[in-house]
N, C-alpha and C positions, 0 to 999 in steps of 0.2 A: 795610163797618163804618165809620160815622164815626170809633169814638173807640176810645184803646185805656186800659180798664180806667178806664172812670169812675167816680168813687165819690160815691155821696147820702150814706153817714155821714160825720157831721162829726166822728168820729172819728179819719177819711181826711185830714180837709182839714190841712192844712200852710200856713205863713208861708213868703215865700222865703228870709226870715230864718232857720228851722230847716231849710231844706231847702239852703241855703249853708254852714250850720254842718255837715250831713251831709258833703255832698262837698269841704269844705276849698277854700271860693271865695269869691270877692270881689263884692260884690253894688254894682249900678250901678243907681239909680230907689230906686220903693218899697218898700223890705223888707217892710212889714204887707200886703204881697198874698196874697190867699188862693189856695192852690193846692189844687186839689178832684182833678186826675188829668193822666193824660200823654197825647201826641197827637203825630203827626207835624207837619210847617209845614202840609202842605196841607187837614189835618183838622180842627184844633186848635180851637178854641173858647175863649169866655168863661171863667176860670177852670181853665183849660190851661195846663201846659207842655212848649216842645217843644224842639227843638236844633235849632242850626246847625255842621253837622260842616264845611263850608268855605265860602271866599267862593264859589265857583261857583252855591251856592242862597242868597245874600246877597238875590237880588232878593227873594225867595220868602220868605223870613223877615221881610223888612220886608210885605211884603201878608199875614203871618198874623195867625189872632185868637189866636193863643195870649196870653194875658195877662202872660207871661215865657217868656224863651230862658234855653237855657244854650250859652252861646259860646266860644271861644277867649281865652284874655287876650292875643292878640297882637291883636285888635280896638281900637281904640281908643276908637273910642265906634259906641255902637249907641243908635236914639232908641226901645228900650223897655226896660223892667226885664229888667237881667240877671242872672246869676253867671257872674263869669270864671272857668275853670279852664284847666288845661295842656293837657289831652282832653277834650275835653268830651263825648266817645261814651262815655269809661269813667264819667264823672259821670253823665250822664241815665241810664244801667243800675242805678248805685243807687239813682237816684231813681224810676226804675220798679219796682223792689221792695219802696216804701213804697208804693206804690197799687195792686200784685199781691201780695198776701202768698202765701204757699203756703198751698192748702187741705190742714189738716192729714188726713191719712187713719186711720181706726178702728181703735181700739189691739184688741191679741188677733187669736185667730186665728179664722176662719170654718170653720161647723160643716163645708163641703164639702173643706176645706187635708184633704191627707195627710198627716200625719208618722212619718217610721221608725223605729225602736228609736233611742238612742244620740244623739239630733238637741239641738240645746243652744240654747234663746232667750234669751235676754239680755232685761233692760227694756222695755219699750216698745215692742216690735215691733209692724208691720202685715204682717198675712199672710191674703190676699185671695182670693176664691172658686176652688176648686179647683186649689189651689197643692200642688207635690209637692217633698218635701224628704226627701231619700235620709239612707240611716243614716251616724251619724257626723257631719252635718253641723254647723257652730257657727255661727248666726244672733246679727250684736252689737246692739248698742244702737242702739235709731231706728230700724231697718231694716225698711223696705218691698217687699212683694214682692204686686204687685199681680196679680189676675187669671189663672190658668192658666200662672204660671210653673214652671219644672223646676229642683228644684235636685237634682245627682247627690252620690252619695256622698262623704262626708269635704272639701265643701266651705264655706270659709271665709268668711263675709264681715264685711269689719268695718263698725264704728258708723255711721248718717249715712248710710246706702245707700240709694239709692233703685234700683228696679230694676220698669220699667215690662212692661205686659200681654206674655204668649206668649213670654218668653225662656226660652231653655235655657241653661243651665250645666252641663255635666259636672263627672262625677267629678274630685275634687281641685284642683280650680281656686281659686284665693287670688282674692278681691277686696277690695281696700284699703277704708278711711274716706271716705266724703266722693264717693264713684263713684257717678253717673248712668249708667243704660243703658236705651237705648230700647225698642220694641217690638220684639220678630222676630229681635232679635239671638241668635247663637250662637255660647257661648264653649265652648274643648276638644272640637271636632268634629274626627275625627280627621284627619291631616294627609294630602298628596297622595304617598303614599309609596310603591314598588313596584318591583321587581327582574325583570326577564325572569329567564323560567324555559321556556325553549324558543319556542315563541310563544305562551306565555300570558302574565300579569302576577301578579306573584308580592306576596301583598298585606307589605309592613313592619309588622311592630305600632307601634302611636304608643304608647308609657307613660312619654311626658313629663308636663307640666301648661302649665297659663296661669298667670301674675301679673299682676295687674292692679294697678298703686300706689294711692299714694290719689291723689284729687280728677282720675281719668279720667274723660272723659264720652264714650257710645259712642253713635250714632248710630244711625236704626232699620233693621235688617236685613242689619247688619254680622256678618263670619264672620271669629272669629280661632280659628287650627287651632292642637294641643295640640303639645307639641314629639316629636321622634319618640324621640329619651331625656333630653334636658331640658327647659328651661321657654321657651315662645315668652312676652316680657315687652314689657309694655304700659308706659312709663317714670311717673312720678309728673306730675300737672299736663297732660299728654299728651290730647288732643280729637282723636274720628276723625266725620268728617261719615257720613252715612248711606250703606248702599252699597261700604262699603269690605272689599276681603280682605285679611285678615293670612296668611301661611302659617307652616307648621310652624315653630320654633325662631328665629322675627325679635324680634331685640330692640329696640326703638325704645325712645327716651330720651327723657330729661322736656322735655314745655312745648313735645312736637310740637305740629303740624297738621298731619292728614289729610285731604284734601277727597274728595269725593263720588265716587264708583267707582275710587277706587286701587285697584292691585292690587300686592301687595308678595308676592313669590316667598318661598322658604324659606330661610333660613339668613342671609337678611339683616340686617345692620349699620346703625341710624340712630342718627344722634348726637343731641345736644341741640338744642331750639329749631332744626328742621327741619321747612320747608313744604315739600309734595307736593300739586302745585295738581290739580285734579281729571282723573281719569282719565290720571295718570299711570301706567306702568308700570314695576318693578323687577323686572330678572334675576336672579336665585339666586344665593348667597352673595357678595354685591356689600357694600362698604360707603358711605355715603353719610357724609361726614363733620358734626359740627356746622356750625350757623348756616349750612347750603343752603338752598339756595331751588330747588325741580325746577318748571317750568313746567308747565301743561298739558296733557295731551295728550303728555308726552315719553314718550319708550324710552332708558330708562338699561339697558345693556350693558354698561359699564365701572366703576369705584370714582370714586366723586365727591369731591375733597378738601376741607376744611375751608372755610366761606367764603364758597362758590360760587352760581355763578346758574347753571343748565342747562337749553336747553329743544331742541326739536326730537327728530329720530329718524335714526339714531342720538343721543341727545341729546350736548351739546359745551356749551363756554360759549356765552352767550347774546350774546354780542356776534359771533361767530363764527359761529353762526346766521344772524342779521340779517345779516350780509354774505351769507351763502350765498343765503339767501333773495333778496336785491338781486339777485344775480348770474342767479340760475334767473330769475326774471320776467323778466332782459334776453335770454333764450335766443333768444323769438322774431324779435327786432330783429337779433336776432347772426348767426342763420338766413338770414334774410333778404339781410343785406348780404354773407354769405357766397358765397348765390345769385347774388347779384351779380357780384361780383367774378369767379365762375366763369363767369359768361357770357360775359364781356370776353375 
């Protein structure tokens, strides 16, 4: 695909001058340029704008046809039309939202939607072909429920939701304002919970719930489990990438990141503004404190405090890692001169 979201109405088209005044930057060249849509450096075209998120594609942004950047103001001069901003990743996002508007979806509900007794719509709703929504449940304002989605009994959602094809949602689950949720996703599936009872497994009821704050956004085919007598809570501002398990009763805090196949055990503690870089793994009733950073690929086994950077397995700080890792790569050299020395 050459281009991303080009637009022929001149409805679309923008000044760099209005589109400077959007993101609160400082424009460098011609203001009266017309900008028709957005484009990466290496796609960009006539009548394009695209960014430069560092000097490292500096070459690349000077060889584009985008007809304006959006740069860093720690640049000094750049020899095309710009607008400086402080980030300029978080500026061009706005500015690709004037040339992607959201296709708004068709208000009321379709003749195929199920509804239960007791079920409560608010304003504006979209409720999409063969959507089922259990009794009791209170649907708010704006709220989209596309395609073949489940909503179970006496569940909440508030205004501004969007909630994409084939999700489920059990019974009594809260979803906040302003919450995106992907395809495939399922919330309040019950948690992993069971007692030996001679050698069988002895099932726990879960009759907890979920929370979902507002402005979460969940990725497609993400499983967060219902708490087994309170509520496993998804924090406010809080983003999980696709892929990821929540377990029973974990509370994670606002304005995480989740990345792609975490797996978060049960009874788990995350603080605020906490990344968990992909396919990371957490032990059961562990707390991981604010402003961590878990690397990759870690095995967190112990409580992580406040602050921190962790990566490996067992995971450790990350600096203490890297020397381990130094040391194992010298093993064979070590070996060696070992052999050595015993021959002598």
């Amino acid at each position: 695909v050459r281009r991303l979201f080009p637009q022929e109405d001149s409805a679309m088209t923008k000044t760099l001058e209005e589109l400077a005044r959007l993101v609160e930057g400082k424009i460098e060249g011609d203001k009266e340029i017309k900008i028709s849509g957005v484009a990466n450096l290496e796609k960009a075209a006539e009548g394009e704008i695209s960014f430069l998120g560092g000097e490292k594609l500096k070459e690349q942004a000077l060889k584009s046809q985008a007809s304006a950047l959006v740069i860093s103001d720690k640049i000094e001069t750049f020899p095309k039309p710009v607008i400086k901003v402080s980030n300029p990743r978080l500026a061009f996002a706005k500015i690709m939202e004037v040339f992607a508007p959201q296709i708004a979806p068709p208000l009321g509900v379709h003749p195929s939607a199920i509804l239960s007794e007791e079920v409560s719509l608010s304003k504006d709703v979209s409720i999409g072909p063969n959507v089922f929504i259990g009794r009791g449940a209170q649907i708010g304002e704006r709220v989209t429920l596309q395609a073949n989605v489940y909503i179970g009994e006496e569940v909440r959602i508030g205004s501004d939701t969007l909630i994409y094809p084939n999700v489920t949602i059990r019974e009594r689950t809260v979803i906040g304002q302003k919450v995106i949720i992907h395809p495939g996703v399922v919330i309040g599936a019950d948690g992993f919970g069971f007692v030996k009872e001679g050698d069988k497994h002895y099932k726990i009821p879960q009759i907890g719930k979920v929370i979902i704050e507002d402005e979460v956004e969940i990725g497609a085919n993400c499983c967060i489990d219902r708490g087994t007598l309170d509520a496993t809570i998804i924090g406010r501002g809080t983003k999980l990438d696709n892929l990821v398990q929540v377990g029973h009763n974990v509370i994670i805090g606002e304005n995480s990141i989740i990345v792609g196949q975490v797996g978060i055990s049960g009874s788990v503690k995350i603080g605020e503004r906490v990344t968990l870089a992909g396919q990371a793994g957490i032990s059961d009733h562990l707390t991981i404190g604010r402003d961590t950073i878990i690397g990759g690929g870690a095995g967190v086994t112990k409580d992580v405090p406040p602050n921190s950077f962790y990566s490996g397995y067992p995971a450790g700080p990350h600096r203490e890692q890297k020397r381990i890792q130094a040391i194992i790569h010298q093993l064979p050299k070590l070996w060696e001169w070992y052999r050595g020395q015993a021959e002598k």
